[in-house]
C-alpha positions in Angstrom: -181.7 190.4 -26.1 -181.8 186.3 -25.9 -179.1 186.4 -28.7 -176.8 189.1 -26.8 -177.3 187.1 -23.8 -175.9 183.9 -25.1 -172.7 185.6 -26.2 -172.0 187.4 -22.9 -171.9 184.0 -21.6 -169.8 182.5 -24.3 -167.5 185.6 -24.2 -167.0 185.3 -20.0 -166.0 181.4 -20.5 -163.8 181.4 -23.8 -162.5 184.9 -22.1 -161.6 182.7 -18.8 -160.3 180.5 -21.3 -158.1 182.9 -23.5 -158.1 185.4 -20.5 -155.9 183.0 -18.2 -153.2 181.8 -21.2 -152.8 185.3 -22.2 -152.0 186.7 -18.6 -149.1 183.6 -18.5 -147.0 186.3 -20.4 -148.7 189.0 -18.1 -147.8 186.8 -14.9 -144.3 185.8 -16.3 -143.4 189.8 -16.5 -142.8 189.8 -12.5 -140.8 186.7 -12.5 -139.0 187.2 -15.8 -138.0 191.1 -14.7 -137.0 190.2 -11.5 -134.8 187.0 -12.9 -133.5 188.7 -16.1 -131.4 191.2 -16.7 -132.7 194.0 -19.2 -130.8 193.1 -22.3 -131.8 188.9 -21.6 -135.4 190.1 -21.4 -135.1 191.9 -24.6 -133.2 188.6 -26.5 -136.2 186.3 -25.1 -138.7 189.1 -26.4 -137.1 188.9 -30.2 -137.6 185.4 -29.4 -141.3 185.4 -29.3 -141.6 188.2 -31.8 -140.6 185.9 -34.6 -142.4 183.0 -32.7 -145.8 185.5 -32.9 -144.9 185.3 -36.9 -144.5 181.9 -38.1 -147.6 181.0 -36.0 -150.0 183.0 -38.0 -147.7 181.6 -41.3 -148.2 178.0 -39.9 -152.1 178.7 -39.0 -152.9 180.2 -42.9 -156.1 181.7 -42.1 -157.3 177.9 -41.7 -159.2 178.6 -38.2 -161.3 181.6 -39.4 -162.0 179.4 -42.8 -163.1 176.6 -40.3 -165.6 178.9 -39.0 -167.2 180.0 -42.4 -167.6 176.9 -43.9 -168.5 174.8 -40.8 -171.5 177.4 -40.6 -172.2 177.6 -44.4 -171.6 174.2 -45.3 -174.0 171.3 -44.8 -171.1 167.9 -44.2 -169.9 169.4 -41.2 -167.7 166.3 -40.8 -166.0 167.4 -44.5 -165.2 170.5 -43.4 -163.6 169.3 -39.5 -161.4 166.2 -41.6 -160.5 168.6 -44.8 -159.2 171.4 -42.4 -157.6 168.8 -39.8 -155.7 167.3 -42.2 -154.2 170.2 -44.3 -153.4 171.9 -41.2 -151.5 168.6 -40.3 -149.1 168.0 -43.6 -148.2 171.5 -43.6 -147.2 171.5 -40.1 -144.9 168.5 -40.6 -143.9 169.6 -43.7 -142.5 172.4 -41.7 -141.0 170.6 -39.2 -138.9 168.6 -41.5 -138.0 172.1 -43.4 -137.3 173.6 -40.4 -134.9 171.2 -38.9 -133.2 170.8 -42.0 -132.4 174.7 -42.0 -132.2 175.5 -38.6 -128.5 177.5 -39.5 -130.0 179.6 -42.3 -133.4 180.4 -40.3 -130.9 181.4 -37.0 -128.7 183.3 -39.1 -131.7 185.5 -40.7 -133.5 186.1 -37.6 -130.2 186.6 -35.1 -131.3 184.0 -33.0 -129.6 180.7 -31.3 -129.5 177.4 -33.1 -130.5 176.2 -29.6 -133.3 178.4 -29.3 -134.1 177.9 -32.6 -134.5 173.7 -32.6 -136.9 174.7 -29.3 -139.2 176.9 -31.1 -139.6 174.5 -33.8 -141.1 172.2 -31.4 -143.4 174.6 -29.9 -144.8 175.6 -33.1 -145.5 172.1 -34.4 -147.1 171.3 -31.0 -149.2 174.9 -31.6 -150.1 174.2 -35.1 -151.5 171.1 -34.3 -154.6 172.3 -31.9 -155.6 174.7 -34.0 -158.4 173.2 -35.6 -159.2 171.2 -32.6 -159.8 174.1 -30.6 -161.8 176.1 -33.1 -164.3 172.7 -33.3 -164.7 172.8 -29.3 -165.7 176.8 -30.1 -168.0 176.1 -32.9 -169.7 173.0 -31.2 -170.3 175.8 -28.6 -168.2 173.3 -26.0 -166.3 176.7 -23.9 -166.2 174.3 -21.0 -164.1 172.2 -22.0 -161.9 174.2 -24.1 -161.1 176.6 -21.1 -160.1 173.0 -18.6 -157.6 172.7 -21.4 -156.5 176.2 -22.1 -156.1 176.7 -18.2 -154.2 173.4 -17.9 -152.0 174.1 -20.3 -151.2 177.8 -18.3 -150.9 175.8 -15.3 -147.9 173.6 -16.5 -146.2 176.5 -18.8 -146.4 178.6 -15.4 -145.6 176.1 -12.9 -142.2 175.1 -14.5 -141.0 178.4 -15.3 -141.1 178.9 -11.6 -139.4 175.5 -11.6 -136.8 176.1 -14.2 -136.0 179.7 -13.2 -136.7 179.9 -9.4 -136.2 176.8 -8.0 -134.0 174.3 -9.4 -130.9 175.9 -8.7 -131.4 175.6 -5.1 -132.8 172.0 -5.2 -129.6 171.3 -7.2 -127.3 172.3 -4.7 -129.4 170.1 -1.8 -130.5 167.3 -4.8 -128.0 165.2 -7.0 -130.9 164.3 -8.9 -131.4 168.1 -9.6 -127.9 169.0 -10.4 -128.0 166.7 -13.3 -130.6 168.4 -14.7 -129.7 172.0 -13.9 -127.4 174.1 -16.3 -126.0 177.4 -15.5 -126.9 180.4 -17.5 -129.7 178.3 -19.4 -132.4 180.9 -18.3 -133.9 181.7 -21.9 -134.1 177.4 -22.9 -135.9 176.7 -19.7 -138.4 179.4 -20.7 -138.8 177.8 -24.2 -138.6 173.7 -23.0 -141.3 175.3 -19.9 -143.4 175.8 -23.1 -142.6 172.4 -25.3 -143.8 170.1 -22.1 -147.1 172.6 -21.5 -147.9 172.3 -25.4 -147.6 168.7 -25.4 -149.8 168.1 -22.5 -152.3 170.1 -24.5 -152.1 168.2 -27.4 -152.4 164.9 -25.2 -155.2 166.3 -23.7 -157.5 167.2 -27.2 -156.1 164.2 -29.4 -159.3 162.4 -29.2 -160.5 164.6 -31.8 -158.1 163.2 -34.3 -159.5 158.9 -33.1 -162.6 160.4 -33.6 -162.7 162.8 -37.1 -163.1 160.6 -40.0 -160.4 160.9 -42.2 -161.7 162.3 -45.9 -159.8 165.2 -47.2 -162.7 167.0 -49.8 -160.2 168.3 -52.4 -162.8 170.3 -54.1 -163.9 172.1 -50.1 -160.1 172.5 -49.4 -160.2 174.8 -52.6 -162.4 177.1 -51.4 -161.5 177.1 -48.0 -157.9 177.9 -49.2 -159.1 181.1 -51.3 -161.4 182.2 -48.1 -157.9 181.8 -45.6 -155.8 183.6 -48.4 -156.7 186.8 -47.4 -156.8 185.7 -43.7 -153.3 184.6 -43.5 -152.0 187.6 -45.1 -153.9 189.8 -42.9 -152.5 187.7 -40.3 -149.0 188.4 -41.4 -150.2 191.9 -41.7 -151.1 191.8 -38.1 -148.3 190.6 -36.5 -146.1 192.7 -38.1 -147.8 195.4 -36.6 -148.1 193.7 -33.1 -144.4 192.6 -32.7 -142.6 193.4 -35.7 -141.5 196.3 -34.1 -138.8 194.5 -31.1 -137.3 193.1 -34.3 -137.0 196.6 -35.7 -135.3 198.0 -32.7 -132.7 195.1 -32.5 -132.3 196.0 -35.8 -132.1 199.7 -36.2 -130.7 200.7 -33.1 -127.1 200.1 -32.0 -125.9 196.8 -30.8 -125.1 198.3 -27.2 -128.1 199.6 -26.4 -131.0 197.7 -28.4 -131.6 194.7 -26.3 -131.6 196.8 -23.0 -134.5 199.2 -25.1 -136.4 196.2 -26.2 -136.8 194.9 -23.0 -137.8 197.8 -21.0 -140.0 198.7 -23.7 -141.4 194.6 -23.8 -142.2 194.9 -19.7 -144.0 197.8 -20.0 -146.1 197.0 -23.6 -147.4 194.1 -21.0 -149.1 196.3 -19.0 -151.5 197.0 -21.8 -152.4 193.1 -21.9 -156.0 194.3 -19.9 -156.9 196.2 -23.0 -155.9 192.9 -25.3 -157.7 190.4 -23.3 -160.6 192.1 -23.1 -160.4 192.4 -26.7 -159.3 189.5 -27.4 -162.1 187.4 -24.9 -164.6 189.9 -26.6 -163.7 188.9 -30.5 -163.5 184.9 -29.0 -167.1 185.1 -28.3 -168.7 187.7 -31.1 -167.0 185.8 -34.3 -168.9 182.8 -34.1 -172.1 184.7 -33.3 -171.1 187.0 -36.2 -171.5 184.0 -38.3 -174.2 182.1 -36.8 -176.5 184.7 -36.5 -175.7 186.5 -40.3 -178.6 185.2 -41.7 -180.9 185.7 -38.9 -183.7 188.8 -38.8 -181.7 192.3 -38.8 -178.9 191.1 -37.4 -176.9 194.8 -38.2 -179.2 195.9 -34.9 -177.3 193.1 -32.9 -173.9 194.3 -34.5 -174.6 197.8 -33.4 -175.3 197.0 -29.8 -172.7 194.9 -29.7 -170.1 197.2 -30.6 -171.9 199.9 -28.0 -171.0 197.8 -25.3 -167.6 197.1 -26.5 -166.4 200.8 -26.5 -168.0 202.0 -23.5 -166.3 199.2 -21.4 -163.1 199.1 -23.1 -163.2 203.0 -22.4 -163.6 202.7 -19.4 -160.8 199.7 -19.1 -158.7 202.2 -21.1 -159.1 204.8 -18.3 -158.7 202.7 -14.6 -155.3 200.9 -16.4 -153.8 204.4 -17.2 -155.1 206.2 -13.8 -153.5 203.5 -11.7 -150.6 202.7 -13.9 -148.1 203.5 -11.4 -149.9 201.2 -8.7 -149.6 198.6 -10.9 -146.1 199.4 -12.4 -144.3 197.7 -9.5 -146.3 195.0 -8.9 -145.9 193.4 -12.4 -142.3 195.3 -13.2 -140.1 194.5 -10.5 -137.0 195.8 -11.4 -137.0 199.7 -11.6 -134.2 199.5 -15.1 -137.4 198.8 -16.8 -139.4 201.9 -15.3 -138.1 204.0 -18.5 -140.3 202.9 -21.0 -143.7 203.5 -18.7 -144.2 206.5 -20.6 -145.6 203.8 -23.5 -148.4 202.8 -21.8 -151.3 204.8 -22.6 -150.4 204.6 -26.5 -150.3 200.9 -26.6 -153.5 200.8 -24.3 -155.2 203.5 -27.1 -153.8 201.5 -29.9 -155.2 198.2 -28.4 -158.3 199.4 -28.1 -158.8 200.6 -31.9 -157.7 197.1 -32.6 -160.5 195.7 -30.4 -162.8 198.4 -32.3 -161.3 197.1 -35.7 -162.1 193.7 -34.6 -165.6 194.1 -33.8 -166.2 196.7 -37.1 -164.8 193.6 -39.3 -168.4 191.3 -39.0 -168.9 193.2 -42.7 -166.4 191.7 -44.5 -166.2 188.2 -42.6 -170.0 187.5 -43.4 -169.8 189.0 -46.8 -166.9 186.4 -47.8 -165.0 189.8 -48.7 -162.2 188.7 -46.6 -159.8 190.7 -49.2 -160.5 193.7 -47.7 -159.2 192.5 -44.2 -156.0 192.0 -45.9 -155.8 195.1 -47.8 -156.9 197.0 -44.2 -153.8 194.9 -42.5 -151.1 195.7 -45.1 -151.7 199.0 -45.0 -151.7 198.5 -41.1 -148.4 196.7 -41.7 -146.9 199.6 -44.1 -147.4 202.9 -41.9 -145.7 200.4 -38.8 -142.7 199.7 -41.2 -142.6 202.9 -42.6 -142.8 205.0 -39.3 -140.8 202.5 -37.4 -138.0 203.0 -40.1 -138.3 206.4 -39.7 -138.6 207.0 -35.8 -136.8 204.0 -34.0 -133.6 206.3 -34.8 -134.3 209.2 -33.6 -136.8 208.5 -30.5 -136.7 204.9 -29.9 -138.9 202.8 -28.3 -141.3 205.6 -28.3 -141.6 205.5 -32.4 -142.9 202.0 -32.1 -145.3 203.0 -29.7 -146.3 206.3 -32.0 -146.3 203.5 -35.1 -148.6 201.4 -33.6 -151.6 203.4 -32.3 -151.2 205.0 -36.0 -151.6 201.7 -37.7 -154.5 200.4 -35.7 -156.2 204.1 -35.7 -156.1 203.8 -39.5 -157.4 199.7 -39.8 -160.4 201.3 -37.6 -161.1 204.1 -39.9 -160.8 202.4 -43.6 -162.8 199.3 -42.1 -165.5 201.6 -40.9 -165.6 203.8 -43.9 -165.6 201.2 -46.5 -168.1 199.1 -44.3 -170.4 201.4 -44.5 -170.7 201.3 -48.4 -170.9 197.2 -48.6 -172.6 196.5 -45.4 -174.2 199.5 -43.7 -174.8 198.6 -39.9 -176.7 201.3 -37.7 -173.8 202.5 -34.9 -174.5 205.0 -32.9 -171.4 206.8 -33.9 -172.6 209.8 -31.6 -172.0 207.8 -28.4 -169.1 205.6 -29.7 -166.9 208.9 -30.2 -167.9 210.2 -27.0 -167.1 207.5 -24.9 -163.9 207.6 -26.7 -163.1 211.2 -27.1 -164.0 211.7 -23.0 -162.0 208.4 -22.2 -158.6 209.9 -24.1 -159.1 213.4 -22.9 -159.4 211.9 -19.3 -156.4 209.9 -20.2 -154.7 212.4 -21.5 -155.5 214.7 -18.0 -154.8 211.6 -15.3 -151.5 210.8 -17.1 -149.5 213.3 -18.1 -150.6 216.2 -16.1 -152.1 214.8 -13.1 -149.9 211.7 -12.7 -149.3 210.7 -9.0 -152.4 213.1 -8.1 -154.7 209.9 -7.5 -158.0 212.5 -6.2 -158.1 213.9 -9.7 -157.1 210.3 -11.3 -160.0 208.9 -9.3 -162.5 212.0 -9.9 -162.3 211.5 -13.6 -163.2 207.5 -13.2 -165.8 208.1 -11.2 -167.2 211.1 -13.5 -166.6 208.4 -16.4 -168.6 206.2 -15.0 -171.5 207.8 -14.2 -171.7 209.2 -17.3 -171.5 205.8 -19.4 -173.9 204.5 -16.7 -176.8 207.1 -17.3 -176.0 206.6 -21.2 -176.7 203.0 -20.7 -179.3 202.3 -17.9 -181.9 201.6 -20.3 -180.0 198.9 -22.1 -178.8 197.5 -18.5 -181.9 197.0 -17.5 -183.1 194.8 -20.0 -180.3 192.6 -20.6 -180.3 192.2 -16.5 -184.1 191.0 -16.9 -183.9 188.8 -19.7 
């Protein structure tokens, strides 16, 4: 229980941490709908869609490798230089690529040269704290690492509201102002908001690179390279499934309608970003206990619990978002043109949650050093998304994406769970696990599209959820609250 202890601490801070960066794009949503028009909103989400991609292609499975070795191996400082440094020539070997074929990358993507030359920037910036940030994690520093995270949320927020809510009044009382303020520049001020926020970041954590000694371990990189292999193409895999799908629709629907779809369907995908940073806060604190503990005394017990906790509260996350959806709806989606899409929301919630699941089932192959399988679970992830995608965006939409993508992730949970079992059996309680999950959907399923609006029967299965997760776990409430 000492051991579970530690990492609900770790996973409140690096959640604050990852939380509070992660609920920027959350925040944004109120001022970005209320600023944008429907189809703008949908350009700036392509935008990010193919930003989402070449981050994981610039990271190459370098940050989970980080993690292995740093554990495994004993020259920590081998490990933290080697990594460091290959992260860095390959992210300035990109920018130099990049900038040199800024017209053939905009042409392939349908994006502007200006926006293009900006997201260059930002990725470079990104790439470069990568390593950085997974050392403050591993040193088990979460204090610091969340000042810098939250910083770096502060700026990004604080001059979008600059760039898209104020200037243009300060320019018209301001000379100074009007020199800087351009008409109809709404989507670069979102992108330059993040350049100046990323910089500060990197300004903020570049002691790490006066202090790491410089030694790149050519024989280490090797092996680190064949561990992130898989990663990266997992990561690929991934993101292809997580926002692979807004390029889709600007591609396979017409031209007239398929940036006002993306967008609608973009604002309302965000309000299952509870589900993802609880997720997300949860993997942030379990993968470097996953490691450090693998060799400890039956740590598949650990595991087991661990993943217990995980369902019951996501369930019950999974529940309260969808029962007071429409409370929430027009406090975070201003303008009613997005409303349409609404009926989204419980699918992505679901399918966010089986990728939480997924992420918690994948300890097996992470500690194993089978990290092939991750990939192979993730492409075929990636190929029922493209495949269903292809064949519902034209005939239902944004809706196909949303059916695509609880599909993918249902099937990344199953395989990892199935296969798991014969390479590294851990002891779930798969009894309890499916019927937190089977009670949470059929309440779901009830409070949303049966009941919606009727907040007594909403509220009444909550409460019954509750209780009934509570009386399933008393006993191991109780002593984690003692220890």
């Amino acid at each position: 229980m000492s051991a579970l202890k530690k990492l609900f601490k770790q996973t409140f801070i690096y959640g604050l941490a990852t939380v509070l960066p992660r609920m920027l794009s959350f925040l944004l949503v109120p001022l970005y709908t209320t600023v944008l028009a429907v189809e703008i909103y949908g350009q700036v989400s392509i935008v990010f869609a193919w930003f989402a991609i070449f981050n994981v292609v610039l990271a190459y499975g370098m940050e989970t490798a980080f993690f292995r070795f740093f554990n495994k191996e004993d020259d920590k400082k081998s490990v933290i230089s080697t990594s460091a440094i290959s992260l860095a020539i390959t992210s300035f070997l990109f920018l130099v690529l990049a900038l040199i074929f800024q017209n053939q990358i905009a042409t392939i993507t349908q994006i502007n040269v200006e926006h293009i030359q900006l997201v260059i920037w930002i990725l470079l910036l990104d790439a470069l704290v990568i390593i950085p940030f997974a050392w403050l994690r591993a040193t088990e520093k979460p204090i610091k690492y969340s000042i810098i995270k939250i910083t770096n949320v502060a700026i990004n927020l604080g001059l979008n509201l600059f760039f898209l809510l104020w200037l243009k009044g300060l320019a018209e009382d301001f000379s100074l102002m009007k020199s800087i303020y351009i008409p109809d520049f709404e989507i670069s001020y979102i992108f330059i908001s993040n350049i100046i926020a990323s910089f500060f970041t990197l300004l903020m954590i570049a002691p790490f690179y006066f202090k790491m000694e410089y030694q790149f371990n050519r024989k280490l990189w090797k092996k680190m390279m064949r561990y992130a292999t898989p990663v990266l193409i997992a990561g690929i895999a991934y993101t292809i499934n997580e926002t692979f799908d807004k390029v889709l629709l600007g591609h396979l629907l017409p031209q007239d309608i398929a940036d006002t779809q993306i967008g609608m369907y973009s604002a309302c995908y965000k309000l299952a970003v509870f589900m993802t940073l609880f997720a997300t806060a949860f993997r942030l604190g379990i993968e470097p206990f996953f490691f450090s503990h693998a060799k400890s005394k039956d740590p598949q017990k650990n595991y087991a619990l661990i993943l217990e906790f995980f369902v019951a509260l996501g369930a019950i996350l999974l529940l309260g978002v969808i029962v007071f959806a429409d409370v929430l709806k027009p406090l975070i989606i201003r303008n009613e043109a997005y409303w349409e899409a609404m009926w989204v929301v419980p699918l992505i919630l679901l399918a966010n949650f089986f990728l939480g699941i997924y992420h918690n089932l994948s300890v097996w192959y992470k500690i194993t050093d089978k990290t092939k399988y991750g990939a192979y679970f993730s492409v075929v992830g990636a190929i029922i998304t493209l495949v269903l995608n292809f064949w519902l965006i034209p005939i239902m939409g944004y809706k196909g994406s949303a059916i695509a993508t609880l599909f993918a992730y249902a099937s990344m949970l199953l395989l990892s769970y199935f296969i798991g079992k014969k390479h590294y059996p851990i002891p779930y309680n798969m009894i309890k696990i499916s019927g937190y999950l089977i009670l949470s959907v059929l309440f779901s399923i009830l409070s949303f599209y049966y009941f919606r609006h009727n907040y007594y029967v909403g509220i009444t299965l909550l409460i019954s959820f509750l209780l009934f997760v509570f009386l399933q776990e008393k006993k191991q409430l109780k002593q984690l609250l003692k220890k």
